[in-house]
Kinemage of the C-alpha trace (Angstrom):
@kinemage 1
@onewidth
@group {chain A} dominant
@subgroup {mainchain}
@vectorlist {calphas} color= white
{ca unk a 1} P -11.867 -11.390 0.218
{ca unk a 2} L -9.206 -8.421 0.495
{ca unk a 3} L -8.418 -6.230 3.200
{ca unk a 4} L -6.158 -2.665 3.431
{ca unk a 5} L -3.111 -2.426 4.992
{ca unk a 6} L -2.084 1.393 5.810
{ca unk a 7} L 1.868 1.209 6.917
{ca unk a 8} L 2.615 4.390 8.444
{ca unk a 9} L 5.195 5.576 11.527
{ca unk a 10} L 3.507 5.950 14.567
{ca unk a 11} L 0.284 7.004 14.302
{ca unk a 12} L 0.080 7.499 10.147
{ca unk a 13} L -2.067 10.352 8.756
{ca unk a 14} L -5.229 11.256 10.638
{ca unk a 15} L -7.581 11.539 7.408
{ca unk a 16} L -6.292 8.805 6.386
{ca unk a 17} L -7.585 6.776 9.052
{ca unk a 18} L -10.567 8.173 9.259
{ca unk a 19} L -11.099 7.179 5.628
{ca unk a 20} L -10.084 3.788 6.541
{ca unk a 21} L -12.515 4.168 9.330
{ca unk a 22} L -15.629 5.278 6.928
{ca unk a 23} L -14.906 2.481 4.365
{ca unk a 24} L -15.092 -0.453 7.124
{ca unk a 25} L -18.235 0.874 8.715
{ca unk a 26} L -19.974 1.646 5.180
{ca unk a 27} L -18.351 -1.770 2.856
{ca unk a 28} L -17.352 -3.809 6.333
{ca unk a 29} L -13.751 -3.675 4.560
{ca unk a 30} L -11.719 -4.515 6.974
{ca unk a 31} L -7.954 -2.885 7.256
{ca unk a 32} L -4.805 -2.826 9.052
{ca unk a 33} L -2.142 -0.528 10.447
{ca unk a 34} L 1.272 -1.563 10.320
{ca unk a 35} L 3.288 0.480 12.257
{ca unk a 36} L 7.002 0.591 10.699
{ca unk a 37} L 9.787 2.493 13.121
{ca unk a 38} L 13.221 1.935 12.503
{ca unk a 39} L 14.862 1.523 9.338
{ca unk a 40} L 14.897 -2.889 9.866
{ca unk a 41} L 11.680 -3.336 10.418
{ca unk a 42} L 11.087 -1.006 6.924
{ca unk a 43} L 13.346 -3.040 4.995
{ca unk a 44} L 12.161 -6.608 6.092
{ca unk a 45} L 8.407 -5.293 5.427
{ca unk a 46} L 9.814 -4.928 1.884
{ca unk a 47} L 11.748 -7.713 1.756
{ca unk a 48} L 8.615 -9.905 2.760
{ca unk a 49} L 5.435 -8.145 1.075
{ca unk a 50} L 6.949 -6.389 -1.459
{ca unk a 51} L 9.669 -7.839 -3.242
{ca unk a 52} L 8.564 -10.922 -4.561
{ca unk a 53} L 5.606 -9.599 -5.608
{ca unk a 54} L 7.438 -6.799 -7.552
{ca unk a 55} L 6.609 -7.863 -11.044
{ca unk a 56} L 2.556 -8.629 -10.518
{ca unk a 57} L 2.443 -5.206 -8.726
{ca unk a 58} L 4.455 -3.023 -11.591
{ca unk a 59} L 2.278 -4.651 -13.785
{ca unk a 60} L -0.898 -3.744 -11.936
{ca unk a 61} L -0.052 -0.206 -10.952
{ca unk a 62} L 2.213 0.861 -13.435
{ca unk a 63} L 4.851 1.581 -10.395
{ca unk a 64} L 7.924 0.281 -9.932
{ca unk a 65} L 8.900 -0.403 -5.946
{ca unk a 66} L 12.388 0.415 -6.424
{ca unk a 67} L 14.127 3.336 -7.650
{ca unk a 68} L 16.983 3.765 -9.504
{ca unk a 69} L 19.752 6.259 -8.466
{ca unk a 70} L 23.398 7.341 -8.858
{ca unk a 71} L 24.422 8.264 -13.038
{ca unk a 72} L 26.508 5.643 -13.998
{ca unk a 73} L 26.775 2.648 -11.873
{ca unk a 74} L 23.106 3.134 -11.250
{ca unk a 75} L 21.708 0.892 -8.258
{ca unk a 76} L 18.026 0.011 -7.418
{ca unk a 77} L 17.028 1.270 -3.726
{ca unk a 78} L 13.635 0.411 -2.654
{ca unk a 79} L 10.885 2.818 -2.495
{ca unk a 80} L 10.129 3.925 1.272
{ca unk a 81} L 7.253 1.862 2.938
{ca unk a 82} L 6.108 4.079 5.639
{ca unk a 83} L 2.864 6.228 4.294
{ca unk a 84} L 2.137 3.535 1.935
{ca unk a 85} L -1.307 1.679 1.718
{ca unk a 86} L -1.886 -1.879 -0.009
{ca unk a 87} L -4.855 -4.306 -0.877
{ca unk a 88} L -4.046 -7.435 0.888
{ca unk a 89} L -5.332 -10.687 -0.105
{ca unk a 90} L -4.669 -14.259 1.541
{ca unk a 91} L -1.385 -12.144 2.870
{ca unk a 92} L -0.016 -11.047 -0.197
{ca unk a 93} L -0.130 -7.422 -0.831
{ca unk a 94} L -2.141 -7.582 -4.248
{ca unk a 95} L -1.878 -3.822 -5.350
{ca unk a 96} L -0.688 -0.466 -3.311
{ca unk a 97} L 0.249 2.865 -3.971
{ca unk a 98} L 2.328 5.587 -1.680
{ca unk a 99} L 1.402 9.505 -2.167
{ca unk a 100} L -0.938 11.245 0.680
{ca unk a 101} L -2.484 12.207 -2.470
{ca unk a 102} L -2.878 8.898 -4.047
{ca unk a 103} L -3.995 7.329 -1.029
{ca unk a 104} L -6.673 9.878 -0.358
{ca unk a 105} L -7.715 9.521 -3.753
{ca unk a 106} L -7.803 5.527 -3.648
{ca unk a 107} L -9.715 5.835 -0.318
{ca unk a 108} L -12.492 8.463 -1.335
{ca unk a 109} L -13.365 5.845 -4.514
{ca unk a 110} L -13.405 3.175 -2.287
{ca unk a 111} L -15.766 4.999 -0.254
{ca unk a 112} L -18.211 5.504 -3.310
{ca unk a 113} L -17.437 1.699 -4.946
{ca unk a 114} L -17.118 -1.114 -2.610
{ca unk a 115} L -15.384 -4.806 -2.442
{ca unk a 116} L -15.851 -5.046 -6.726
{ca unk a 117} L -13.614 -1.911 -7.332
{ca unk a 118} L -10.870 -3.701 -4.988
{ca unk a 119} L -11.265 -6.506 -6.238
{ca unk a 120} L -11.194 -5.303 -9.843
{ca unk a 121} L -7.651 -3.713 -8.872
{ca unk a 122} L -5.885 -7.102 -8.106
{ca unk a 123} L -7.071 -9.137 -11.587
């Protein structure tokens, strides 16, 4: 069984939680907030659900989580956590992605699939 994890700053986008709200009272999908203030506590989140779980989750999502910047001695900086939502499974984030636009998107087909299309997302 998965679950959602929204990780947001303070209170995180209203429609977004209201989606989030819709989908556990229609699938009983259940979700979290993680609530990520101060720069630490963004980088350990990544350190711990994201990171080692970078290559399964480019490969399902086609996204990278870091970026690359600076022309010449390029370095990798990790993509920004906060406004990000993830499938979670057995505490291992299984799939996510991080626009409002993306999310909304993910959120209204979860609204109209159920558990399967999650589920389909993290195989």
């Amino acid at each position: 069984m998965v679950n959602l994890r929204y990780y947001c700053q303070g209170g995180g986008n209203r429609e977004i939680l209201r989606l989030l709200q819709g989908i556990k009272e229609k699938h009983r999908i259940t979700y979290e907030i993680s609530d990520l203030r101060g720069q630490e506590k963004e980088r350990e989140v990544y350190e711990r659900d994201f990171k080692p779980r970078a290559k399964i989750l480019k490969k399902r999502t086609g996204k990278p989580i870091t970026k690359l910047r600076g022309a010449g001695g390029e370095r990798h900086y990790y993509v920004s956590i906060p406004g990000t939502i993830a499938i979670v499974r057995n505490a291992q984030v299984e799939w996510w992605t991080y626009t409002i636009g993306e999310i909304k998107e993910f959120l209204d087909e979860v609204l109209v699939q159920d558990q399967a299309f999650l589920e389909k997302l993290c195989t």
